[in-house]
Biotite code that builds the C-alpha atoms (Angstrom):
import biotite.structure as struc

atoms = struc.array([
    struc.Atom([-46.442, -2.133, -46.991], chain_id="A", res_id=1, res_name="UNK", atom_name="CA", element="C"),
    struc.Atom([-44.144, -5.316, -46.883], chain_id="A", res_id=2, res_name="UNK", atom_name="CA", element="C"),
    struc.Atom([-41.171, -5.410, -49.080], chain_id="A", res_id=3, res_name="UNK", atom_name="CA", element="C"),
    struc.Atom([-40.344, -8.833, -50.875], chain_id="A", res_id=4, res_name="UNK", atom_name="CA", element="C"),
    struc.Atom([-36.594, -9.401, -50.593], chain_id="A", res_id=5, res_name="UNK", atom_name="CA", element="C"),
    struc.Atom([-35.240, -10.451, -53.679], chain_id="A", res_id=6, res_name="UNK", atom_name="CA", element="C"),
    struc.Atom([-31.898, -12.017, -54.155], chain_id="A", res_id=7, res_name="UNK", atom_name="CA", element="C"),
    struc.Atom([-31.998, -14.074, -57.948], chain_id="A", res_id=8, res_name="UNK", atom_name="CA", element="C"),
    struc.Atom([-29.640, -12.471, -60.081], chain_id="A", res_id=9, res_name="UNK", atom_name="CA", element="C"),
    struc.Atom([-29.836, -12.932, -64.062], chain_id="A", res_id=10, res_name="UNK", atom_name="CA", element="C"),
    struc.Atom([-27.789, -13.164, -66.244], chain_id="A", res_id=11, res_name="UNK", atom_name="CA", element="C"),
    struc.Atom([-30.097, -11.141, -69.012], chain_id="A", res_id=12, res_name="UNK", atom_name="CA", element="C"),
    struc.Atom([-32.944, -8.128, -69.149], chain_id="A", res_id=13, res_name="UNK", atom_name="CA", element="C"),
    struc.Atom([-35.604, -10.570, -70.506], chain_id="A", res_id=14, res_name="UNK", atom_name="CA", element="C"),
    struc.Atom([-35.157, -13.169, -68.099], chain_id="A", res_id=15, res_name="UNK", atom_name="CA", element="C"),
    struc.Atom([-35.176, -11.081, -64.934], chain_id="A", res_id=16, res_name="UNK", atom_name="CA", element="C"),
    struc.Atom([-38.428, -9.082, -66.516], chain_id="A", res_id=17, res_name="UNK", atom_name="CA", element="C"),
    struc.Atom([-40.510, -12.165, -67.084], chain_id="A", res_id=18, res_name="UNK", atom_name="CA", element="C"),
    struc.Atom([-38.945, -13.363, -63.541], chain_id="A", res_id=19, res_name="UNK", atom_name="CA", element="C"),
    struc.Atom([-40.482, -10.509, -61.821], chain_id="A", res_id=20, res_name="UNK", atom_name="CA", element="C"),
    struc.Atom([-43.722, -11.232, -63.381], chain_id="A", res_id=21, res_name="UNK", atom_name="CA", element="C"),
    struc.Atom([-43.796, -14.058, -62.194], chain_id="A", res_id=22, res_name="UNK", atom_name="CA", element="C"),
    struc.Atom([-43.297, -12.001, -58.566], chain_id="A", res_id=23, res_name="UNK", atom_name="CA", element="C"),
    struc.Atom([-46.268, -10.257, -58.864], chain_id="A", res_id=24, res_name="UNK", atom_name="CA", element="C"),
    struc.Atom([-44.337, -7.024, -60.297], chain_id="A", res_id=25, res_name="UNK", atom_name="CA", element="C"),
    struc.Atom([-46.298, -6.871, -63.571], chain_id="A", res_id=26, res_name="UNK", atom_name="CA", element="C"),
    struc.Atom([-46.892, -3.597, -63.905], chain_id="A", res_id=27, res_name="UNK", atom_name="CA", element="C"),
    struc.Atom([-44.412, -1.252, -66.219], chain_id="A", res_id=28, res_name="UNK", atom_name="CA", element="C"),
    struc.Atom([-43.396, 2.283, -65.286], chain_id="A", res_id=29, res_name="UNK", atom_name="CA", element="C"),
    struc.Atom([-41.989, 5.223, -67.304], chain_id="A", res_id=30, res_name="UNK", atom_name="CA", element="C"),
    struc.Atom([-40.297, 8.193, -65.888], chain_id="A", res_id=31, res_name="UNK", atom_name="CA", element="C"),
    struc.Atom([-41.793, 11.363, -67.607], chain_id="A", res_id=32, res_name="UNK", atom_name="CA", element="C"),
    struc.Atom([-41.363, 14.785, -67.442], chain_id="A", res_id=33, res_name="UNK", atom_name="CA", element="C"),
    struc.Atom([-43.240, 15.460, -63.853], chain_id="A", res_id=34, res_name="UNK", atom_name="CA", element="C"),
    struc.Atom([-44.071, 12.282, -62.746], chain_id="A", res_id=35, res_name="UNK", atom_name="CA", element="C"),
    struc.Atom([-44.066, 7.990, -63.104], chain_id="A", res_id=36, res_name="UNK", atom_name="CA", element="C"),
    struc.Atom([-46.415, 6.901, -64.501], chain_id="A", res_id=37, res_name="UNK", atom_name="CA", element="C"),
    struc.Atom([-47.840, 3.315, -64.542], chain_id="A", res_id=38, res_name="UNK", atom_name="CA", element="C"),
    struc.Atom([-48.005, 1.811, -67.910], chain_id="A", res_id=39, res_name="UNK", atom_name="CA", element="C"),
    struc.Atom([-51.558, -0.155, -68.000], chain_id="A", res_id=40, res_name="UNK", atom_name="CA", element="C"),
    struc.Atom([-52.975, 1.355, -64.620], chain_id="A", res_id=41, res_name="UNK", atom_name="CA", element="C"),
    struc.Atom([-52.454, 5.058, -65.785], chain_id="A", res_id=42, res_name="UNK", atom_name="CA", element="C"),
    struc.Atom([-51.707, 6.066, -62.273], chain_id="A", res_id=43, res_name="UNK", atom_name="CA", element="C"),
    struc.Atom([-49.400, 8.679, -62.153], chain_id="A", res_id=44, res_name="UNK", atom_name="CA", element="C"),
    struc.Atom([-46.593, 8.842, -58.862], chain_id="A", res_id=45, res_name="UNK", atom_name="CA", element="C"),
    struc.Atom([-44.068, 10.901, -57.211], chain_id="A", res_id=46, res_name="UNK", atom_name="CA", element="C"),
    struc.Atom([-40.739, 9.834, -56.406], chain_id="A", res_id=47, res_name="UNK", atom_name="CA", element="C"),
    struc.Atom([-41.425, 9.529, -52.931], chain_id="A", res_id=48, res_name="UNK", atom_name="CA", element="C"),
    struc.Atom([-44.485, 7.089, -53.534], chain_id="A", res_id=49, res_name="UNK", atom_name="CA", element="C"),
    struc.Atom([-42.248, 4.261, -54.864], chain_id="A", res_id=50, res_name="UNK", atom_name="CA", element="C"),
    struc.Atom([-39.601, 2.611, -53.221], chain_id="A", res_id=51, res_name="UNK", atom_name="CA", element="C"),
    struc.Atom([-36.507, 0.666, -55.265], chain_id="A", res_id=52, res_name="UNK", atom_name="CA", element="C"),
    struc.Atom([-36.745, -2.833, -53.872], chain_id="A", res_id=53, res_name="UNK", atom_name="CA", element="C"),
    struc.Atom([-34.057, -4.105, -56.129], chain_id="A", res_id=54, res_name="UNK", atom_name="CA", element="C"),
    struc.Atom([-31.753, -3.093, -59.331], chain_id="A", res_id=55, res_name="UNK", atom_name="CA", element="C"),
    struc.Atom([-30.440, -5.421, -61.924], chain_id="A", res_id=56, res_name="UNK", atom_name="CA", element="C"),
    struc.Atom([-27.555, -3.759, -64.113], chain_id="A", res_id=57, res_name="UNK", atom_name="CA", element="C"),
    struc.Atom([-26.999, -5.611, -67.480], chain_id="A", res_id=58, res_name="UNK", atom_name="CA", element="C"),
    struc.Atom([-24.339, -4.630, -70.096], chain_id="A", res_id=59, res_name="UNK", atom_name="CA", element="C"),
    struc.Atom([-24.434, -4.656, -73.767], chain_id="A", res_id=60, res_name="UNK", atom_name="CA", element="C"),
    struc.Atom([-22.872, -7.849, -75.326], chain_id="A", res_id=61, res_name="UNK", atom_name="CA", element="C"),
    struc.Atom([-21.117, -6.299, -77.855], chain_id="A", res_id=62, res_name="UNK", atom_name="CA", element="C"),
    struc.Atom([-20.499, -2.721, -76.001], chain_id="A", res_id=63, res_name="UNK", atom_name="CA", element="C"),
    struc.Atom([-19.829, -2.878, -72.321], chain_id="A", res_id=64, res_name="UNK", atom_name="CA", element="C"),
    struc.Atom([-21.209, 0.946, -72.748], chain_id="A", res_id=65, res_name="UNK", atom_name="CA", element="C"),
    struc.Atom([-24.504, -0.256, -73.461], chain_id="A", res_id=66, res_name="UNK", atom_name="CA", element="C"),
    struc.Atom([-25.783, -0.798, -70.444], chain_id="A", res_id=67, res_name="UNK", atom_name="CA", element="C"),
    struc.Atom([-29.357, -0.997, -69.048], chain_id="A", res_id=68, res_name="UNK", atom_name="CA", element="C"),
    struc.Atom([-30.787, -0.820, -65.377], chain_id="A", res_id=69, res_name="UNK", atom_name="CA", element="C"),
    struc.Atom([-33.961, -2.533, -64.253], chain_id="A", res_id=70, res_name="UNK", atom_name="CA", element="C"),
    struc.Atom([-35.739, -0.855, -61.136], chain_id="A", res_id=71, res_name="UNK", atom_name="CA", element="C"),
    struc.Atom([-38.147, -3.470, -59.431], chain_id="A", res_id=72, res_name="UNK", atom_name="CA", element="C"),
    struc.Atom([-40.825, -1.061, -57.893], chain_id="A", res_id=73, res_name="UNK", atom_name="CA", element="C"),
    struc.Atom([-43.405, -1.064, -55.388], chain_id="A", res_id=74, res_name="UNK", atom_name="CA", element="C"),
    struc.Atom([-45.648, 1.899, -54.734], chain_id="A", res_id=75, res_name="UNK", atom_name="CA", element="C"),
    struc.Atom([-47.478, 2.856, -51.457], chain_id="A", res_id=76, res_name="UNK", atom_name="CA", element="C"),
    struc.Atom([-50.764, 1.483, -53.372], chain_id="A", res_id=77, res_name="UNK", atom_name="CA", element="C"),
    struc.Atom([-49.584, -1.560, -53.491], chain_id="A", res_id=78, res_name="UNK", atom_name="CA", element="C"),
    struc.Atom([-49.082, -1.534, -57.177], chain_id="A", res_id=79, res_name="UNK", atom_name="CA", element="C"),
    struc.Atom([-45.543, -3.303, -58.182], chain_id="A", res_id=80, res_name="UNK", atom_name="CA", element="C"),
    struc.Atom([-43.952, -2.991, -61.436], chain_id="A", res_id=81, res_name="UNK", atom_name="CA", element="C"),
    struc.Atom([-40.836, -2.701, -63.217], chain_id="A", res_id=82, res_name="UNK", atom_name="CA", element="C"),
    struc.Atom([-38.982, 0.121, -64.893], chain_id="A", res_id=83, res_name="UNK", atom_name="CA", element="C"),
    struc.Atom([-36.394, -0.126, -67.420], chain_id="A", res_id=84, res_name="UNK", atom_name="CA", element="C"),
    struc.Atom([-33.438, 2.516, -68.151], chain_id="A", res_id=85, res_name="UNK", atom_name="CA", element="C"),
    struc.Atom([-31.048, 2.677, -70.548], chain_id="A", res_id=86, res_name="UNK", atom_name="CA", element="C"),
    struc.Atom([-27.929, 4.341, -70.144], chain_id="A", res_id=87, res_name="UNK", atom_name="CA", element="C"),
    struc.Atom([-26.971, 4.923, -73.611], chain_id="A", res_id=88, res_name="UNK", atom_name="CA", element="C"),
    struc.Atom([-27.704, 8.257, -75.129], chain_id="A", res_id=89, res_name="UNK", atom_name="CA", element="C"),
    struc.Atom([-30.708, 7.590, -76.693], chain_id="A", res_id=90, res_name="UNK", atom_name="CA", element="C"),
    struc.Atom([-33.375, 7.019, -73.917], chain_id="A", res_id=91, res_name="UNK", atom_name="CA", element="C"),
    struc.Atom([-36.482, 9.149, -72.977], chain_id="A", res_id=92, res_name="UNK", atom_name="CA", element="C"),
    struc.Atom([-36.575, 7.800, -68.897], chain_id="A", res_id=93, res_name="UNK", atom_name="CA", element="C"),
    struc.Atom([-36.559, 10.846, -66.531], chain_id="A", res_id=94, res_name="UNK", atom_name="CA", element="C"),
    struc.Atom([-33.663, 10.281, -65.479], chain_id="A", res_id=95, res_name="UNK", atom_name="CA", element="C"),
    struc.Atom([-33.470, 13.114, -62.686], chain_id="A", res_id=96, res_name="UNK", atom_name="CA", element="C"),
    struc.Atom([-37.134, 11.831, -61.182], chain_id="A", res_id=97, res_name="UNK", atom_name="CA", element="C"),
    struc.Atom([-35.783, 8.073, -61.406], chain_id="A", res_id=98, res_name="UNK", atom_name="CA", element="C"),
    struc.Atom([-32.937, 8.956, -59.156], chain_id="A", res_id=99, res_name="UNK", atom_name="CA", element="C"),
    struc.Atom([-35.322, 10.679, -56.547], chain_id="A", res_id=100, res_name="UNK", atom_name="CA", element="C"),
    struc.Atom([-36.799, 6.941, -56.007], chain_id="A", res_id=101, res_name="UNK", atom_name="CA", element="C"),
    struc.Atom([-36.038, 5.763, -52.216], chain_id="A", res_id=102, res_name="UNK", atom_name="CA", element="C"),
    struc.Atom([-34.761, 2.189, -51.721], chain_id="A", res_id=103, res_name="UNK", atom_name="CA", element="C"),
    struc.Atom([-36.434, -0.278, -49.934], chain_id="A", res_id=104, res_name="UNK", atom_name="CA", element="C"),
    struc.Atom([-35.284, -0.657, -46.337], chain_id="A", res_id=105, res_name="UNK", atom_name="CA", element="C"),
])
C-alpha cells in the first residue's frame, strides 16, 4: 500500500474534511466498542489494519478546551477515510482502540 504524504494544514475541521475528500479519503470511520468500523462500507477493522497518515488538531473558538482531532486513515484494503474525535467529555469515539492506530511510515 502507498501512503499519500500530506502536508496542507487548515485552519478549520470543515475545510480539512471536505479537503480530504477531495484526496480520495471519503470514507468516515467510528471507533466502537471492539472494532472501526467504516461508515458507508460497513467494514469493520482492527487497529492494526489502519495506519494514521496524518492528524489535524483544531481548538474550540470560544474554549481552547474544546478541541477536536481529525485522523486521515488508510486501511490495508485500500479503503481511506477520515475519523473525527472530540476531546471534550461528551464523545462516544473509542478512544483506547483509536490510540492503538499505527502511523504511517
Amino acid at each position: 500500500m502507498s501512503i499519500q504524504k500530506i502536508d496542507e494544514e487548515f485552519d478549520t475541521l470543515s475545510t480539512a474534511v471536505n479537503a480530504m475528500n477531495k484526496r480520495g479519503y471519503t470514507e468516515g470511520f467510528e471507533a466502537i466498542d471492539t472494532c472501526i468500523v467504516a461508515s458507508y462500507s460497513k467494514t469493520e477493522y482492527q487497529p492494526n489494519d489502519l495506519k494514521i497518515v496524518k492528524t489535524f488538531r483544531f481548538e474550540g473558538m470560544t474554549d481552547p478546551q474544546d478541541q477536536t482531532a481529525l485522523f486521515v486513515l488508510e486501511a490495508h484494503d485500500g479503503t481511506k477515510g477520515t475519523l473525527v474525535m472530540s476531546y471534550s467529555s461528551q464523545h462516544d469515539q473509542n478512544v483506547e482502540l483509536i490510540k492503538q492506530i499505527p502511523e504511517a511510515s
